[in-house]
VEXZAMAR-901214 format. One record per residue (C-alpha): x, y, z; residue number from 1; residue in one letter. Coordinates in Angstrom, 1 decimal. Last residue first. Example, Ala and Ser with C-alpha at 12.3 -4.5 7.8 and 13.67 -1.06 7.14 Angstrom:
2
<r X="13.7" Y="-1.1" Z="7.1" nr="2" rest="s"/>
<r X="12.3" Y="-4.5" Z="7.8" nr="1" rest="a"/>
This chain:
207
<r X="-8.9" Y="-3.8" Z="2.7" nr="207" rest="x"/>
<r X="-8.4" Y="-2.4" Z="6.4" nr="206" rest="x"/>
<r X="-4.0" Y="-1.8" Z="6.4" nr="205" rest="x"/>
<r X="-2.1" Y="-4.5" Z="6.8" nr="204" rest="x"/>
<r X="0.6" Y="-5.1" Z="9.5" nr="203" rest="x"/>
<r X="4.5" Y="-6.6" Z="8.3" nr="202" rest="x"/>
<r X="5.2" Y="-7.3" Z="11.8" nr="201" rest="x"/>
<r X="7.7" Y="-3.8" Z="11.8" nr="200" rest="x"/>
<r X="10.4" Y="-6.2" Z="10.0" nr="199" rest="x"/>
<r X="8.1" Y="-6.5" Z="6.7" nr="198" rest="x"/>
<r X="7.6" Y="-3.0" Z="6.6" nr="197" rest="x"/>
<r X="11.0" Y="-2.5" Z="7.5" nr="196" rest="x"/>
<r X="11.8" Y="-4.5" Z="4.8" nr="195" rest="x"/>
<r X="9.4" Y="-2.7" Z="2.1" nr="194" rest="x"/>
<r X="10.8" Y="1.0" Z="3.5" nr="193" rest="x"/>
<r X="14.3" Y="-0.3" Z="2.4" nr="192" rest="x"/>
<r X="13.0" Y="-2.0" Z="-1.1" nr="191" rest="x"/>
<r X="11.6" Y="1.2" Z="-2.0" nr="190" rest="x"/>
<r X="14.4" Y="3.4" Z="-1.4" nr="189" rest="x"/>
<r X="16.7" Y="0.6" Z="-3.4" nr="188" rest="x"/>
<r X="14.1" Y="1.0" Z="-6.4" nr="187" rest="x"/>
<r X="14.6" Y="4.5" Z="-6.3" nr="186" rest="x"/>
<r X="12.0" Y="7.3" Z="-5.7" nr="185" rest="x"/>
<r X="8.3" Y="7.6" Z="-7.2" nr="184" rest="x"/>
<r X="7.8" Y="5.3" Z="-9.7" nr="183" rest="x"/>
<r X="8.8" Y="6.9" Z="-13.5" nr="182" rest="x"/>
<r X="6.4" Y="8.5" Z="-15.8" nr="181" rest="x"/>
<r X="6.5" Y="7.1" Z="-19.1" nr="180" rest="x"/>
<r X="7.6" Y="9.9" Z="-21.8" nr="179" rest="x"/>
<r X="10.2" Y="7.8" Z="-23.2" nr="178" rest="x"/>
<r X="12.0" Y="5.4" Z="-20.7" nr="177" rest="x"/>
<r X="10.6" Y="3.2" Z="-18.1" nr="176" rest="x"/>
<r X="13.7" Y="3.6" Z="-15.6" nr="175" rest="x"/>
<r X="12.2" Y="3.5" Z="-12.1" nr="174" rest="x"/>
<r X="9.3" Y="1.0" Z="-13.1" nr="173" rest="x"/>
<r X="12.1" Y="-1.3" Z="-14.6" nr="172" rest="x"/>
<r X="13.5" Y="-1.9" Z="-11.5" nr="171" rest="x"/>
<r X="10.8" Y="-4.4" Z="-11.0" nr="170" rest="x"/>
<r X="11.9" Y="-6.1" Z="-13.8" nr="169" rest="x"/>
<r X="15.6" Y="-6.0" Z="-12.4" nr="168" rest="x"/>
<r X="14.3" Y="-8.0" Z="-9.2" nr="167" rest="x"/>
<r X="16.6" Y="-6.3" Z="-6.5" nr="166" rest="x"/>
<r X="14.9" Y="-4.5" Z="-3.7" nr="165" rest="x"/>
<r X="11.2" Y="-5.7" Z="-4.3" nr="164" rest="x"/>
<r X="12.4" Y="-9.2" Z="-5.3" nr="163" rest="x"/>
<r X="14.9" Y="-9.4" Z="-2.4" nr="162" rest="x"/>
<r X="12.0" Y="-8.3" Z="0.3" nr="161" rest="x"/>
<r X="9.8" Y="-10.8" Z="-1.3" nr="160" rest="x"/>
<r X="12.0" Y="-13.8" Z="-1.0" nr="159" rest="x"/>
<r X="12.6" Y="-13.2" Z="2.6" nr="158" rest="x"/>
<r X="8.8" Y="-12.6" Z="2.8" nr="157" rest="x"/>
<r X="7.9" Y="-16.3" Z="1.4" nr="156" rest="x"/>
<r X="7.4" Y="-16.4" Z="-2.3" nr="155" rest="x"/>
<r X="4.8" Y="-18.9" Z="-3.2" nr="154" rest="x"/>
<r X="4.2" Y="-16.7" Z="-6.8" nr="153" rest="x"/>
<r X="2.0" Y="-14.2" Z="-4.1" nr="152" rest="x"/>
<r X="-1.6" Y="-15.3" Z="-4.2" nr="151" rest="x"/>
<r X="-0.7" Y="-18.9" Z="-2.8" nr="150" rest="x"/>
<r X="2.0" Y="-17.2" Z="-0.6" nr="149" rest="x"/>
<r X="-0.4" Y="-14.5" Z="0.8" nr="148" rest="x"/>
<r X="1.6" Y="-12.2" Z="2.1" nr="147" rest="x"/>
<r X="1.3" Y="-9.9" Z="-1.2" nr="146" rest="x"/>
<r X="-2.6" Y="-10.8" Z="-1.2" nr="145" rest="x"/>
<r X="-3.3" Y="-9.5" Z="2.3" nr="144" rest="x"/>
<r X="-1.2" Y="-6.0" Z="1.1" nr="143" rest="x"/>
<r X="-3.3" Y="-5.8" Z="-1.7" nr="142" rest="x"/>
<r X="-6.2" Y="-5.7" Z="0.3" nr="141" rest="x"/>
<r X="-5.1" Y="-3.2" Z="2.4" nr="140" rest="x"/>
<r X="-3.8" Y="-1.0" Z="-0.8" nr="139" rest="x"/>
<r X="-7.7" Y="-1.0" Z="-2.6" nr="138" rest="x"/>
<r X="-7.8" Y="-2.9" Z="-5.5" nr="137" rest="x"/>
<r X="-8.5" Y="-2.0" Z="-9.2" nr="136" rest="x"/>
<r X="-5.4" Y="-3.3" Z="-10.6" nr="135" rest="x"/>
<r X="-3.6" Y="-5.3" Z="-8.2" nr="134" rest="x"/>
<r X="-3.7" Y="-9.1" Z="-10.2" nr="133" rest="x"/>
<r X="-1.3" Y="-11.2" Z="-8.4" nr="132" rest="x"/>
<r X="-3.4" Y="-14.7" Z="-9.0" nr="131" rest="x"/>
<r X="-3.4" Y="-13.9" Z="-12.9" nr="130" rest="x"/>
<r X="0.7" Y="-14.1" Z="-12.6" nr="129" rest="x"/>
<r X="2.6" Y="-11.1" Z="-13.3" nr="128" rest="x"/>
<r X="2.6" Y="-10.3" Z="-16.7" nr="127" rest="x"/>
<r X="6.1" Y="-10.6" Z="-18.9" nr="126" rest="x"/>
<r X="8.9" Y="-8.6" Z="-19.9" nr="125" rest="x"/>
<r X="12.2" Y="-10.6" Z="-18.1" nr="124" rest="x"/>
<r X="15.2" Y="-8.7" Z="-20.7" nr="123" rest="x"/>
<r X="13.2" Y="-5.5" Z="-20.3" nr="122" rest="x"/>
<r X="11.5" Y="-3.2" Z="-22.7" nr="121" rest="x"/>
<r X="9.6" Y="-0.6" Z="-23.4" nr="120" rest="x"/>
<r X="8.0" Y="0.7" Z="-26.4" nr="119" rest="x"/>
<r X="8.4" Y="5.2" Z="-27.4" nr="118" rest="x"/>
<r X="9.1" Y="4.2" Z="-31.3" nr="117" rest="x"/>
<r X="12.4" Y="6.3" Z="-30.8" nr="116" rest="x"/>
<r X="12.4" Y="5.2" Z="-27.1" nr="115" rest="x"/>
<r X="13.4" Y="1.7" Z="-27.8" nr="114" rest="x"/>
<r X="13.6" Y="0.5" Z="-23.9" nr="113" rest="x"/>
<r X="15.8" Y="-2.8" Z="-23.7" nr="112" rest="x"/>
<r X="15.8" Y="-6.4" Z="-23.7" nr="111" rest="x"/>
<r X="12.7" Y="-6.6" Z="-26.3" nr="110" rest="x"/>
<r X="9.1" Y="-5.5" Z="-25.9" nr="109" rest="x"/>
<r X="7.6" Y="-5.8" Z="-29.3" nr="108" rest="x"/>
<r X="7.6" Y="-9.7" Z="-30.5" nr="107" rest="x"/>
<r X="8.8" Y="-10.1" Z="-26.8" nr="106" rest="x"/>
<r X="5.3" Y="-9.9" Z="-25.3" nr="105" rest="x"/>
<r X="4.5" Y="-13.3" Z="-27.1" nr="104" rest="x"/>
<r X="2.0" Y="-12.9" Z="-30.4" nr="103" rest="x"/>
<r X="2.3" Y="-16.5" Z="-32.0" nr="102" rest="x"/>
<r X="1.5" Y="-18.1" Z="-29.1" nr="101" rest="x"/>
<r X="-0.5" Y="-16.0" Z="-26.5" nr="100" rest="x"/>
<r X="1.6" Y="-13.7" Z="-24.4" nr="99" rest="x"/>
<r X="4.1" Y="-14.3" Z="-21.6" nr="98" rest="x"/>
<r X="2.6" Y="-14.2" Z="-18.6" nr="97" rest="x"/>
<r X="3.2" Y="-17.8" Z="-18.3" nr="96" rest="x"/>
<r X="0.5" Y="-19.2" Z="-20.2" nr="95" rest="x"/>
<r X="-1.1" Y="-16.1" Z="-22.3" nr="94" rest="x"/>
<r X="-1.8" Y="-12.6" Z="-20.8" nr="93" rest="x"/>
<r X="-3.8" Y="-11.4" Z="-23.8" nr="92" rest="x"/>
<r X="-2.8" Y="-8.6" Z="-26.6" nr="91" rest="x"/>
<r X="-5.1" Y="-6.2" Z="-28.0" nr="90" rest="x"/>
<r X="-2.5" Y="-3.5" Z="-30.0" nr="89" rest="x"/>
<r X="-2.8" Y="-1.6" Z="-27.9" nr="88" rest="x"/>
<r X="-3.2" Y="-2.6" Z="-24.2" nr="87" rest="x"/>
<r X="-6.3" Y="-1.3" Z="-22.6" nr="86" rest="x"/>
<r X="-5.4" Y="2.2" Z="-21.4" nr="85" rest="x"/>
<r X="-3.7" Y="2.9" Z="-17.6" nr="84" rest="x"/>
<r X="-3.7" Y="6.6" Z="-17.9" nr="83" rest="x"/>
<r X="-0.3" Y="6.6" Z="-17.0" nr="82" rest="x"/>
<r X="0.6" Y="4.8" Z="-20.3" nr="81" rest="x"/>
<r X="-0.8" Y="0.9" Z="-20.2" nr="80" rest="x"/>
<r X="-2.7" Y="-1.8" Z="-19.8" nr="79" rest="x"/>
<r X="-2.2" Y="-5.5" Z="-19.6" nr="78" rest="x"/>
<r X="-5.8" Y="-7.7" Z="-20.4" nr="77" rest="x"/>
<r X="-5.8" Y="-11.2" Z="-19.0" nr="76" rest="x"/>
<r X="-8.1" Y="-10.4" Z="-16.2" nr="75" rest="x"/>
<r X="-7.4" Y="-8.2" Z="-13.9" nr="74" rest="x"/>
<r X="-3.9" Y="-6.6" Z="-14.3" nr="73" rest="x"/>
<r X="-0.6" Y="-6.3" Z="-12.5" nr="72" rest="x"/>
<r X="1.9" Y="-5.1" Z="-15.3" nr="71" rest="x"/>
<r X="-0.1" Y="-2.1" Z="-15.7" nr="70" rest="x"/>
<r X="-0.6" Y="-2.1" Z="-12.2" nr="69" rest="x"/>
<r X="3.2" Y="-1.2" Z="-11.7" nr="68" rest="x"/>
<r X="4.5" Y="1.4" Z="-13.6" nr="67" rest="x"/>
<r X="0.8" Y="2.8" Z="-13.1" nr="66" rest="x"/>
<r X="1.5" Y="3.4" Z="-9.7" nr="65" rest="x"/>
<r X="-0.4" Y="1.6" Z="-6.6" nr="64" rest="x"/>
<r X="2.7" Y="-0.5" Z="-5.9" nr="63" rest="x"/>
<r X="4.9" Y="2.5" Z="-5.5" nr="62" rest="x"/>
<r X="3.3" Y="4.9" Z="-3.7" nr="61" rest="x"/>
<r X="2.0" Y="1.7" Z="-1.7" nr="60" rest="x"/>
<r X="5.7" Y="1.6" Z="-0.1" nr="59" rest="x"/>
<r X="4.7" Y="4.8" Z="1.6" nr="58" rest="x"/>
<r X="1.4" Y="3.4" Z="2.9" nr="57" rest="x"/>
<r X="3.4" Y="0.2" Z="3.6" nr="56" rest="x"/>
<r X="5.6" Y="2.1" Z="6.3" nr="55" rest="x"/>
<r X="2.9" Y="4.2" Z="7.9" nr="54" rest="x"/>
<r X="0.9" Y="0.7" Z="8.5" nr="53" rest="x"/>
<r X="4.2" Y="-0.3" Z="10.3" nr="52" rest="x"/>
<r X="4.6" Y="2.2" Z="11.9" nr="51" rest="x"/>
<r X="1.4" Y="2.1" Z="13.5" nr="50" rest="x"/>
<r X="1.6" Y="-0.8" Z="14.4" nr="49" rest="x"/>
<r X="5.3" Y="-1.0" Z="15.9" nr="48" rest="x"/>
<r X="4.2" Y="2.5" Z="18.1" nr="47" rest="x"/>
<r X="7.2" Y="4.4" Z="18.4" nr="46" rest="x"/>
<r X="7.1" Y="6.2" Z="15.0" nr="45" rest="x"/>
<r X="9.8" Y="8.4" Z="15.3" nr="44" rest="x"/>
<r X="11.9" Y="5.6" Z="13.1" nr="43" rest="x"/>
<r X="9.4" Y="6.6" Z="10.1" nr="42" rest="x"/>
<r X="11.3" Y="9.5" Z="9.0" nr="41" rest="x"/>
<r X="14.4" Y="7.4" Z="8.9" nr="40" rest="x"/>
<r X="13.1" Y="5.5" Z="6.0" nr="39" rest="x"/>
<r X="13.5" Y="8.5" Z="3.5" nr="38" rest="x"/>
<r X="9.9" Y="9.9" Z="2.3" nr="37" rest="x"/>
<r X="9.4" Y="8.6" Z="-1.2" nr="36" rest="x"/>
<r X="8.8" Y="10.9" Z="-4.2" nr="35" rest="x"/>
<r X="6.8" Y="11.9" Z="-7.2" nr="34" rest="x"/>
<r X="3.5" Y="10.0" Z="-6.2" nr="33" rest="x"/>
<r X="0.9" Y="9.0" Z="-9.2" nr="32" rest="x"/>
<r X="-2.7" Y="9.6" Z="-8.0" nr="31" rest="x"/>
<r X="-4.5" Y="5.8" Z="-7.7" nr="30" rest="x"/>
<r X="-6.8" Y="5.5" Z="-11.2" nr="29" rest="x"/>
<r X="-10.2" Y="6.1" Z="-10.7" nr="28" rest="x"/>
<r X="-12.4" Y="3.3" Z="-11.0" nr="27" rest="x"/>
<r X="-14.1" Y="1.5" Z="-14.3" nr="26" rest="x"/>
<r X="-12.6" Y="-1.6" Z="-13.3" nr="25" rest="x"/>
<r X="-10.3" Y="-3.0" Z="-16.0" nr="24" rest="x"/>
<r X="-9.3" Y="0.2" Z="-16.9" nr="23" rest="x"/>
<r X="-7.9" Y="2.2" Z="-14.7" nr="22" rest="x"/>
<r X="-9.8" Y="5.3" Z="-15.3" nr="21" rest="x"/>
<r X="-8.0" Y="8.5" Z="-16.1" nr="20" rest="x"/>
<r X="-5.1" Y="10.8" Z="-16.3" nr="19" rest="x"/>
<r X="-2.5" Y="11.4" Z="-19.1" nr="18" rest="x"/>
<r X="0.4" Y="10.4" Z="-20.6" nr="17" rest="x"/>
<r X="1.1" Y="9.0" Z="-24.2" nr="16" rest="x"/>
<r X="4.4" Y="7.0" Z="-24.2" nr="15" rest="x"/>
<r X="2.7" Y="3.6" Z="-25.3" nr="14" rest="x"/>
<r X="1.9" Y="5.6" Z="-28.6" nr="13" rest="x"/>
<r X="4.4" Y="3.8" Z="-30.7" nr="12" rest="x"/>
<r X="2.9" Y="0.1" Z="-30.3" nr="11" rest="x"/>
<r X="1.8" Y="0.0" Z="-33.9" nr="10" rest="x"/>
<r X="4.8" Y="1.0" Z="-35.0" nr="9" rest="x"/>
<r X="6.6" Y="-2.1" Z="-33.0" nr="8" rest="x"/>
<r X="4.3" Y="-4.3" Z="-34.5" nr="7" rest="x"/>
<r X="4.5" Y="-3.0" Z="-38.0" nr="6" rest="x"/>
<r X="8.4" Y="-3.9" Z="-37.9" nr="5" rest="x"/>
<r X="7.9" Y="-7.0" Z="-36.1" nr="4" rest="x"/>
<r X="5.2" Y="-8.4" Z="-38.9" nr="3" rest="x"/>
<r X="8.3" Y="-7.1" Z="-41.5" nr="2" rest="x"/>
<r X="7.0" Y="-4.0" Z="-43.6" nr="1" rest="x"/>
């Protein structure tokens, strides 16, 4: 059996589901959301504070979900399933995201899902940078890192909006294949309530 080959088997329980501690700090992993309220609900919302806060508590269905804080660890340790296990096999973050050298994410995550063997994949599979590390934190403070441009990959809001509307590995987390539970909505629902977010003063909840 080819070092890919065993690789890939090795990586065939990635669609195992389940509930339980995110791992890289011991607390309980956020509840997963099935669905995001439509943008016009939030229009009623006459104060701009208050809507905006409403806006990124919706959009937080989606950044607090496993689909995503798997990809957005602490420390240089992905997880993954909905339970939000240590990576298995044990594979590191590496320069770039990418992997270490001689083990790089795309030994096993190729351009596409391969749901026979239950691995994802994605032609941009990487980590997000150490700096965006979500896992663990409460939404407020996440939301004072996404702003944050030295936290954020430098991407000003502009930027941000189009990443969270049209970034294909972002899309991912709506279309993970297998038994992986997909983010709650559509990747164009989510990118709508993020802009209006960002349009409504782009306020914080306490972190």
């Amino acid at each position: 059996m080819s070092g890919r080959i065993a690789a890939v088997a090795a990586l065939a329980g990635l669609a195992l589901a389940g509930a339980g501690l995110a791992a890289d700090t011991g607390q309980p992993a956020p509840p997963m959301a099935t669905e995001l309220k439509p943008l016009s609900d939030f229009q009623s919302i006459a104060n701009r504070k208050q809507r905006s806060l409403a806006l990124f508590a919706e959009v937080g269905k989606v950044i607090q979900h496993p689909r995503c804080l798997n990809c957005h660890p602490v420390g240089e340790r992905p997880t993954q399933t909905d339970a939000m296990q240590p990576h298995m096999p044990l594979v590191v973050r590496g320069d770039g995201g990418i992997g270490a050298a001689g083990l790089r994410c795309t030994t096993c995550h190729h351009d596409r899902n391969f749901d026979p063997a239950g691995v994802p994949g994605n032609p941009k599979w990487h980590l997000a940078p150490e700096e965006m590390a979500w896992a663990g934190k409460s939404l407020g403070a996440i939301c004072e890192q996404i702003k944050d441009r030295k936290r954020n990959g430098g991407l000003a809001m502009p930027e941000l909006i189009r990443h969270m509307a049209e970034d294909e590995l972002v899309g991912w987390g709506w279309h993970p294949g297998g038994k992986r539970t997909p983010a709650p909505g559509t990747q164009a629902q989510f990118g709508a309530l993020f802009k209006a977010w960002a349009e409504s003063g782009a306020h914080c909840p306490p972190a």
